[in-house]
C-alpha positions as CSV (number, residue, x, y, z in Angstrom):
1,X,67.2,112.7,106.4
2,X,67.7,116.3,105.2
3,X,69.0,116.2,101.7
4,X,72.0,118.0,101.1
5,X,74.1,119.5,98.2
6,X,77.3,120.3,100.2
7,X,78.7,116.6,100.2
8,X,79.1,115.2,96.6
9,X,79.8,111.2,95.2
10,X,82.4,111.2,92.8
11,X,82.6,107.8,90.9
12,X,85.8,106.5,89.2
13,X,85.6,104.3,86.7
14,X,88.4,101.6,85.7
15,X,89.2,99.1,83.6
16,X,90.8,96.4,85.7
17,X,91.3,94.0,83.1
18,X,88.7,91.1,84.4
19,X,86.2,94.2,84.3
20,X,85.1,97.6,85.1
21,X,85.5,98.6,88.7
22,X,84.1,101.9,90.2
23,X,85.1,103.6,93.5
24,X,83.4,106.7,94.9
25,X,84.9,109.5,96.1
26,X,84.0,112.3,97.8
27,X,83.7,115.8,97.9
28,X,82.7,118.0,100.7
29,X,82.0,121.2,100.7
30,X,83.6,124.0,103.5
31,X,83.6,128.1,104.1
32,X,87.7,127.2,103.0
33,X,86.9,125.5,99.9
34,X,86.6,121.5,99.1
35,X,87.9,118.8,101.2
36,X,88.5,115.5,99.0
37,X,87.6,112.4,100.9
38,X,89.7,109.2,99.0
39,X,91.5,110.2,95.4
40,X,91.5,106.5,93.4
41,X,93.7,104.6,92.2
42,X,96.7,106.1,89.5
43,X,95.3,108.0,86.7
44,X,92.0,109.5,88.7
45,X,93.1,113.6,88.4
46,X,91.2,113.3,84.9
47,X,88.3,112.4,85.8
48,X,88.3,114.3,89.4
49,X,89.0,117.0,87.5
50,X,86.2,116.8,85.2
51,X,84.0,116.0,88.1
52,X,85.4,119.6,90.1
53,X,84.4,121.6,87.2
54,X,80.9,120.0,86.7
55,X,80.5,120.7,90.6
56,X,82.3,124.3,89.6
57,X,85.1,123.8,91.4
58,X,88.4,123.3,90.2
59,X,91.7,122.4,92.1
60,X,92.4,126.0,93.6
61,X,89.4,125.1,95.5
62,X,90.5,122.2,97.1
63,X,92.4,122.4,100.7
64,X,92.6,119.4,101.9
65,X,92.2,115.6,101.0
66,X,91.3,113.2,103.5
67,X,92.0,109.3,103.4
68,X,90.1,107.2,105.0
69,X,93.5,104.6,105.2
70,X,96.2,103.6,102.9
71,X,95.0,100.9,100.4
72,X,96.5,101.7,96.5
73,X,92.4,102.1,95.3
74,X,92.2,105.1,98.0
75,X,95.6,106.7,97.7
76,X,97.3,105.7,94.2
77,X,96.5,109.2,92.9
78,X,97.5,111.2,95.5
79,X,101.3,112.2,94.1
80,X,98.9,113.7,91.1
81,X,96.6,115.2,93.5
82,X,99.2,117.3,95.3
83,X,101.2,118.0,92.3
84,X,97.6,120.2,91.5
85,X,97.0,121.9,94.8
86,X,98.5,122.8,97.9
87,X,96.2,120.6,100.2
88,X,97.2,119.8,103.4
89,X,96.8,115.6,103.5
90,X,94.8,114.1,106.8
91,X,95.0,110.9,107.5
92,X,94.7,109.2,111.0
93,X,97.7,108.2,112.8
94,X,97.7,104.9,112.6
95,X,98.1,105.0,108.9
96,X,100.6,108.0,108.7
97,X,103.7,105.6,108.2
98,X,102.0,103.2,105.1
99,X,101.4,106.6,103.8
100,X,104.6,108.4,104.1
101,X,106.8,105.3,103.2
102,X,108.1,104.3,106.5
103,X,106.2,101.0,106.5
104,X,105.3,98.9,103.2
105,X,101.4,98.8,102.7
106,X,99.9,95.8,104.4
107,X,98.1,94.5,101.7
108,X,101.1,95.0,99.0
109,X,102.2,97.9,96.6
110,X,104.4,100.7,96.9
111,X,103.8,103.4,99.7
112,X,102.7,106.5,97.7
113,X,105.5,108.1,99.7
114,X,103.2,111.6,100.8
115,X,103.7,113.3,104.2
116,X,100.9,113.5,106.1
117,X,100.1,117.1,107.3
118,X,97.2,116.7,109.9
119,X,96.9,113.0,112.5
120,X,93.4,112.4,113.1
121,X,91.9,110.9,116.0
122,X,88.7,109.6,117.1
123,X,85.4,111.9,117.2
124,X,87.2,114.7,115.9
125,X,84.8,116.8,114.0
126,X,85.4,119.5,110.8
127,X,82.9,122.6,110.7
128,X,81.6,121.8,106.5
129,X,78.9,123.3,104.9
130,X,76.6,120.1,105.5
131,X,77.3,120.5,109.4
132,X,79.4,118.8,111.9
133,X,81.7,115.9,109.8
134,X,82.1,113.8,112.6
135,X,85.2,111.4,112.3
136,X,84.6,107.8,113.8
137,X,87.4,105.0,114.3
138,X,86.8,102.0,112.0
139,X,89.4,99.7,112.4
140,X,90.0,96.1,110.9
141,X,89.9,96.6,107.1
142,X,93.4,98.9,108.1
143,X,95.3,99.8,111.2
144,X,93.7,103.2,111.3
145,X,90.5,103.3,108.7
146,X,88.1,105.7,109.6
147,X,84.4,106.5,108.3
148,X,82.5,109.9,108.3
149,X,79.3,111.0,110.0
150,X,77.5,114.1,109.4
151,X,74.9,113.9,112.0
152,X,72.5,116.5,110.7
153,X,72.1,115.0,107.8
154,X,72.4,111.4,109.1
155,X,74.8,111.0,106.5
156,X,77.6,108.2,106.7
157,X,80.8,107.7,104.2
158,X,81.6,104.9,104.9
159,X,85.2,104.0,103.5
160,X,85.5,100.3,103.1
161,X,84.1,99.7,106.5
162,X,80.8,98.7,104.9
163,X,80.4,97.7,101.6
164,X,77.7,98.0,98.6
165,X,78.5,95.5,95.8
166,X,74.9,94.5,94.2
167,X,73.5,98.2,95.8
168,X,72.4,96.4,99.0
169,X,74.9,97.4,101.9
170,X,77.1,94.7,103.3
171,X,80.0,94.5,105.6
172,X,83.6,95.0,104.8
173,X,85.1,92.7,102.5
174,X,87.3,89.9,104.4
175,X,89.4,89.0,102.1
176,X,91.0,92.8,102.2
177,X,90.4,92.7,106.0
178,X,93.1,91.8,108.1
179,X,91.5,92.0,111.3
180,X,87.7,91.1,110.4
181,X,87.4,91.1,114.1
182,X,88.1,94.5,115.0
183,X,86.3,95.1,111.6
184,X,82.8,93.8,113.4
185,X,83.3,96.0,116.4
186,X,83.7,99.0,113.9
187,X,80.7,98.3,112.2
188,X,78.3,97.7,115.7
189,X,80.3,101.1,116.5
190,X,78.8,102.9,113.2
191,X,75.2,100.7,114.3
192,X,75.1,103.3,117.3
193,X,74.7,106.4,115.0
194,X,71.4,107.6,113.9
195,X,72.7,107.2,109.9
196,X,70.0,107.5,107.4
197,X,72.0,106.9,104.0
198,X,75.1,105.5,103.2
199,X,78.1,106.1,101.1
200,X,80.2,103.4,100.4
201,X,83.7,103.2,98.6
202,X,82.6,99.8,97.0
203,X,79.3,100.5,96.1
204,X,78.4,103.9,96.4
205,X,75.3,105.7,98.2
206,X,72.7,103.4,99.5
207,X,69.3,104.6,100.8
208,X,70.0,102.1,104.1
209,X,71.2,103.5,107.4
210,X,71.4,101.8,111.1
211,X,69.3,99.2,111.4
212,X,71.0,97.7,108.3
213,X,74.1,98.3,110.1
214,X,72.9,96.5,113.0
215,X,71.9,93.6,111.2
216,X,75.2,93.4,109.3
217,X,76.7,93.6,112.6
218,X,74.4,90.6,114.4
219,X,75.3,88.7,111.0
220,X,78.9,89.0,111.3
221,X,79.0,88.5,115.3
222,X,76.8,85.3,115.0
């Protein structure tokens, strides 16, 4: 894979009582400016802002946040977020009414209650500064989750539609997963692109690609 410094982990740290938990966000760099990819739970603008200005950015620079789906761990800080930025929100459709309040959350909690500004679809692509962000429909953890491929890189964020909890990728976590079998498709759907290195929500960046992803998805199926 060639390396890149236009797409950038941002880990958030919380204290969730039974423990520390840490989610990864993710910054990726544009000629416009910095699209956010998943903004935490409530509270994260602290320490996404501390991780904009170490990156030497700040939120002028950011123009658009894009969510992967609706859970609270994804979402919960977006009122904060757009209180600090004009930033159009992007979300795909399937998701838009969790996000904008006219459906409650499928897995519980408040709708954060945000307009989405831009419906995604499958295989639409944004021009970024690490090439071609390709998005790919990943259903089964949500309605409408979706995952990110940057194909010259071989690069994959993968939302919660794979998972990394002891830093050896997995597959999505069924407990969360309403539809673990749309969720299996979605993961022998990512197993058909050439991904070198994966970012995970639940995990972070693992040095594991597709024929990990085809295992997980032989795993699951069998």
């Amino acid at each position: 894979m060639t390396e890149t410094t236009a797409v950038h982990e941002l880990p958030l740290s919380f204290d969730r009582g039974e423990g520390e938990m840490v989610i990864n966000s993710v910054a990726v760099e544009t000629s416009r400016g910095l699209i956010l990819v998943d903004v935490g739970l409530p509270g994260a603008v602290e320490q996404l802002s501390v991780h904009l200005d170490d990156l030497g950015f700040d939120w002028n620079d950011v123009w658009a946040v894009l969510l992967t789906h609706h859970d609270g761990d994804h979402v919960g800080a977006l009122p904060e977020v757009i209180d600090r930025t004009d930033a159009v929100v992007v979300a795909h459709r399937d998701e838009v009414p969790y996000l904008d309040g006219r459906k409650e959350p499928i897995k519980g909690g408040e709708s954060v209650g945000v307009p989405v500004d831009v419906e995604l679809a499958d295989r639409v692509t944004f021009r970024t500064e690490a090439g071609p962000m390709e998005v790919v429909e990943t259903s089964g953890h949500s309605p409408g989750h979706v995952s990110l491929f940057f194909p010259e890189t071989g690069l994959l964020v993968a939302g919660d539609a794979l998972t990394a909890p002891e830093g050896d990728l997995s597959g999505p976590n069924e407990e969360f997963t309403p539809e673990m079998d749309k969720a299996v498709e979605s993961v022998g759907e990512l197993a058909e692109y050439d991904v070198d290195r994966t970012v995970c929500y639940h995990g972070g960046a693992v040095e594991e690609g597709s024929d990990a992803i085809a295992r997980i998805r032989d795993d699951l199926a069998g």
